[in-house]
C-alpha positions in Angstrom: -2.1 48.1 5.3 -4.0 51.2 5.9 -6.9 52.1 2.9 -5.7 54.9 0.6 -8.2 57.4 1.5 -9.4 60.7 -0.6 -7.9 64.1 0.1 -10.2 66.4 0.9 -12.1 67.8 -1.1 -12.7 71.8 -1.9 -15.5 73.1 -0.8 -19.0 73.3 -2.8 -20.1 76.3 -5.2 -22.9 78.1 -6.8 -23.1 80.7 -8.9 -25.0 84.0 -8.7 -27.1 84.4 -12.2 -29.9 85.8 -13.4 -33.5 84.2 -12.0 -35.9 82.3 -14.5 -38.9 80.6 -13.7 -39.8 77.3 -14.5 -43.2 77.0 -17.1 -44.5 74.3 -15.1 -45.1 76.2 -11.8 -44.4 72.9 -9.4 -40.7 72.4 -10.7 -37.7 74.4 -9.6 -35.9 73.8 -13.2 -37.3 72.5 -16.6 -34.1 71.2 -17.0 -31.1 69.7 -14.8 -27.7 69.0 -16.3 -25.8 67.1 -14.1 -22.1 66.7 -14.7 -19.1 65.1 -13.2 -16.5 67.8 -13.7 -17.0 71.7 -14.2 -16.6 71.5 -18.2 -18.4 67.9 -19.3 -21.9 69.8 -19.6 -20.8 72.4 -22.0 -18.1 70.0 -24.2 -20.8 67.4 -24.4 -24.7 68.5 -24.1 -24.0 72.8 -24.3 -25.9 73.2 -27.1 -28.9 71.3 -25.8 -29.3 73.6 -22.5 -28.1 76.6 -24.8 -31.5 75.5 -27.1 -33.3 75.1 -24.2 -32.2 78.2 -22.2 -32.8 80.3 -25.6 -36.5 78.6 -25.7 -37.2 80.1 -22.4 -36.6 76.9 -20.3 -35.2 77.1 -17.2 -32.0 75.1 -16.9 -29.9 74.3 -14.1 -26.4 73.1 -14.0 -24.8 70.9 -11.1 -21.6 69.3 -11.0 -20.2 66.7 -8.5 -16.8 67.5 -8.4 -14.7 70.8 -8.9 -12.3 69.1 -11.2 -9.1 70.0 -8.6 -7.3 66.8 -9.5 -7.4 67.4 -13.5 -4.0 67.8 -15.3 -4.5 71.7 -15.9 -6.0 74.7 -13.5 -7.1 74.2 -9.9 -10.2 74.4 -8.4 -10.8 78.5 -7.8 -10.0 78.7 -11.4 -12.1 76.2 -12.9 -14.8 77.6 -10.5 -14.6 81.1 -12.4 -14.5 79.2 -15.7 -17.8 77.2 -15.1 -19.4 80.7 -14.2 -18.5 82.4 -16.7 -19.5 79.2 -19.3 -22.9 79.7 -17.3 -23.6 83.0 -17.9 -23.2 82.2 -21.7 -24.9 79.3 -22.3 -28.1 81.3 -20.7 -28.4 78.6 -17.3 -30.6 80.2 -14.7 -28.0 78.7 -12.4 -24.8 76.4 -11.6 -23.7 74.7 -8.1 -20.8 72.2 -7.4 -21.5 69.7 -5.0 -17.8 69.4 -3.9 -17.4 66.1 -4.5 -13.9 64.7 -4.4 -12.3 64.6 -7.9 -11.0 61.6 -9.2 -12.0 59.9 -6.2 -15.8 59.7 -7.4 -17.2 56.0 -5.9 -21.2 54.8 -5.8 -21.2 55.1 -2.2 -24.8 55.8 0.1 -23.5 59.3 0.8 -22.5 60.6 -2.3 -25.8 59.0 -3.7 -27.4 60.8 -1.3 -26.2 64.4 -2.4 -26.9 63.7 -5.8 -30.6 62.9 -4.7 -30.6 66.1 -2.4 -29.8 67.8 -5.6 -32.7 66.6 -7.9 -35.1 67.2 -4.8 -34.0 70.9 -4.4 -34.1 71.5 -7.8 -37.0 70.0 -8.9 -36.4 69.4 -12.5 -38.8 67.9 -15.4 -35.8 67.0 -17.2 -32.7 64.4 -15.7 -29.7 65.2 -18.1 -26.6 62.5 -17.0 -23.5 60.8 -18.3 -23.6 57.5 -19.9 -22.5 55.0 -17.0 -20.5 53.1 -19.2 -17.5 55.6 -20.5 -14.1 55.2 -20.2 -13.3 57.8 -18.2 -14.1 56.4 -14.4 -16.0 59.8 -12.8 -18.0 59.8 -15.9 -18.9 56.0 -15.1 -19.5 56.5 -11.7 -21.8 59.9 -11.7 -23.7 58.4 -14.6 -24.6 55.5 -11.9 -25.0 58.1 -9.4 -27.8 59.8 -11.3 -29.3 56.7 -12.1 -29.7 56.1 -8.6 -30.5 59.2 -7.2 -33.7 59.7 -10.2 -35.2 57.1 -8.6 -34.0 57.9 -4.8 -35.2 61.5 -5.0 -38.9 60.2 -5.6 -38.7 58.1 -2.4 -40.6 60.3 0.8 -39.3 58.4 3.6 -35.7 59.2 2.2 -36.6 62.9 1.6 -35.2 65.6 3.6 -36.6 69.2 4.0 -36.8 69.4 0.3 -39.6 66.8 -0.1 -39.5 63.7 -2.4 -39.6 64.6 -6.4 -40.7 63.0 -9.1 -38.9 63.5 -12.5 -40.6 62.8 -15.2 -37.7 61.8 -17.8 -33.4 61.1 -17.6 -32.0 60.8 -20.7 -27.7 60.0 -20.5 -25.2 61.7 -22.7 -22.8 60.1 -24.0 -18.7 61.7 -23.3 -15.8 60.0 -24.3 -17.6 56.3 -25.3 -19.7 56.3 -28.7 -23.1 54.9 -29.0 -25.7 55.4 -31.5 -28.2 58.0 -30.3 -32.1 57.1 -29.3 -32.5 60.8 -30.3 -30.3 63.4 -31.8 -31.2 67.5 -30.5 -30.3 69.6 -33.5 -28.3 72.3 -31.9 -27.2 74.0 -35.2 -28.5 77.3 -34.3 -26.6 77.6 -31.0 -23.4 76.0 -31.4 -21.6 78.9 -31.6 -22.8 79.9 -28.1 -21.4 76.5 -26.9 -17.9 77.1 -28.8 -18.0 80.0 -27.2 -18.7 78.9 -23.6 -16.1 75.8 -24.4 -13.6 78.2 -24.8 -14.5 79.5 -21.2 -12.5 76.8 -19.9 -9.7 78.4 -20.6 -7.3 76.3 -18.6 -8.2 73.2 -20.1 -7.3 74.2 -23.9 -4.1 72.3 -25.1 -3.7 69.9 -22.1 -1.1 67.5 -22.2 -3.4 64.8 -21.3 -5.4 65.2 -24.3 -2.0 65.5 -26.6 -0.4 62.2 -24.6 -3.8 59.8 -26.1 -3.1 61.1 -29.7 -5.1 64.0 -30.0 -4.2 67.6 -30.1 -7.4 69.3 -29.5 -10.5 68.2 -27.5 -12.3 71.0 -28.7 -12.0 70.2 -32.1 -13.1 66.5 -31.0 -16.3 68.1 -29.6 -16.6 69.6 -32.9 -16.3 66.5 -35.1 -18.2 64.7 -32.9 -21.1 67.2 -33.0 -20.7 67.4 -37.1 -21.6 63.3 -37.0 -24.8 63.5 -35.0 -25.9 66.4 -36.8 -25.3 64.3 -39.9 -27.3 61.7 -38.8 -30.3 64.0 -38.5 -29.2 65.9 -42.1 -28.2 69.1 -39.9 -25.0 70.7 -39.6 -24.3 70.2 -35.8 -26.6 67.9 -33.1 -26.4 66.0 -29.8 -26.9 62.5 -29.4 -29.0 61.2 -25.7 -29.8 57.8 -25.0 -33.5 57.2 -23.6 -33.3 55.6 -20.2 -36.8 54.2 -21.1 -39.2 53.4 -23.8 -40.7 57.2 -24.6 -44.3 57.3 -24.2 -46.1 58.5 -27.6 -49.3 59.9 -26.0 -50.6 62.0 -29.5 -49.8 60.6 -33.2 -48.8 63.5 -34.0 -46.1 63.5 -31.9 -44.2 60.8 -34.5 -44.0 63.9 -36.6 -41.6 65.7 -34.3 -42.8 69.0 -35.9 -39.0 69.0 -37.6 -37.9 69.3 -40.9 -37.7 66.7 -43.3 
């Protein structure tokens, strides 16, 4: 028997937005999202690169695949639907890496791209799907990441980019719960990420979602958002897991400078 092999895969994407520079003047990006399909940042962190964008960070947005095998809309329109969520959420930009879709595997090569992709954008910040989710892209680019953060620092692996060091990768949990190391309190901004939610418009009502018992993934995002927020005593938050003990460098920094 021959191997099943992947069908090939649309092309890669970026899209044209407004430039913003970094605040620390060696990094490309304060921030880098990095998502498996063209919708999982804004459903499950958009309110933290919202916060951040709207602080005057610089965030960046790259996903791996352009989402052409998903139930609903094909991969030109999910292309104009992550642009447009872009240009709302405030990202400074958005590529695709053009990654096949539901055919996502930890290989060398794909590994590879993903490290490119921290290298060229040079982030502070390594945002990335919890590697242990249900859905198996979200498994696999959460593994991807992990690899690639520590790839990406590696010069004798660099290309024409040069070897990057990022200094933190925190995972976001998607379809799996697990209890938060921190919770960012997007209260102020979650009606930019509604908002840039409902960009997707091809993925509202899918059949998919309605076949596993629920009706509405947005509203899911929603609940799901009310419960962090309540653990913090805030109307809406996002829950990251620490992929390491976080240095405490100041004492004050155990205050947070939040409310109480």
């Amino acid at each position: 028997m021959t191997a099943r092999r992947a069908p090939a895969a649309p092309p890669p994407f970026s899209c044209a937005l407004p430039a913003k520079r970094s605040r620390n003047p060696a990094a490309g990006c304060d921030v880098l999202a990095l998502g498996p399909h063209p919708d999982d940042v804004e459903l499950v962190i958009g309110g933290t690169v919202a916060a951040c964008a709207k602080a005057g960070l610089r965030v960046v947005a790259v996903e791996m695949t352009r989402g052409e095998s998903g139930t609903r809309g094909d991969a030109v329109t999910r292309e104009r639907e992550a642009c447009r969520a872009a240009k709302i959420l405030g990202l400074a930009a958005r590529e695709n890496l053009g990654l096949p879709d539901a055919h996502l595997e930890f290989t060398l090569a794909y590994r590879h791209a993903v490290a490119d992709a921290i290298r060229r954008h040079r982030p502070d910040v390594v945002l990335a799907p919890w590697y242990e989710d249900a859905h198996p892209d979200h498994a696999i680019a959460g593994r991807l990441v992990q690899a690639a953060f520590f790839e990406a620092r590696l010069k004798k692996l660099a290309g024409p980019e040069g070897a990057w060091f990022a200094r933190l990768l925190y995972y976001y949990p998607c379809r799996n719960y697990r209890h938060p190391d921190l919770v960012v309190d997007v209260t102020d901004v979650w009606a930019l990420k509604k908002r840039a939610m409902y960009a997707h418009r091809s993925q509202v009502g899918s059949r998919s979602v309605r076949a596993a018992g629920s009706s509405d993934v947005f509203a899911n995002v929603e609940f799901r958002d009310r419960h962090y927020g309540a653990l913090i005593g805030r109307p809406f938050g996002e829950g990251l897991l620490a992929s390491a003990p976080l240095p405490v460098t100041d004492p004050r920094q155990l205050l947070f400078g939040g409310r109480t």
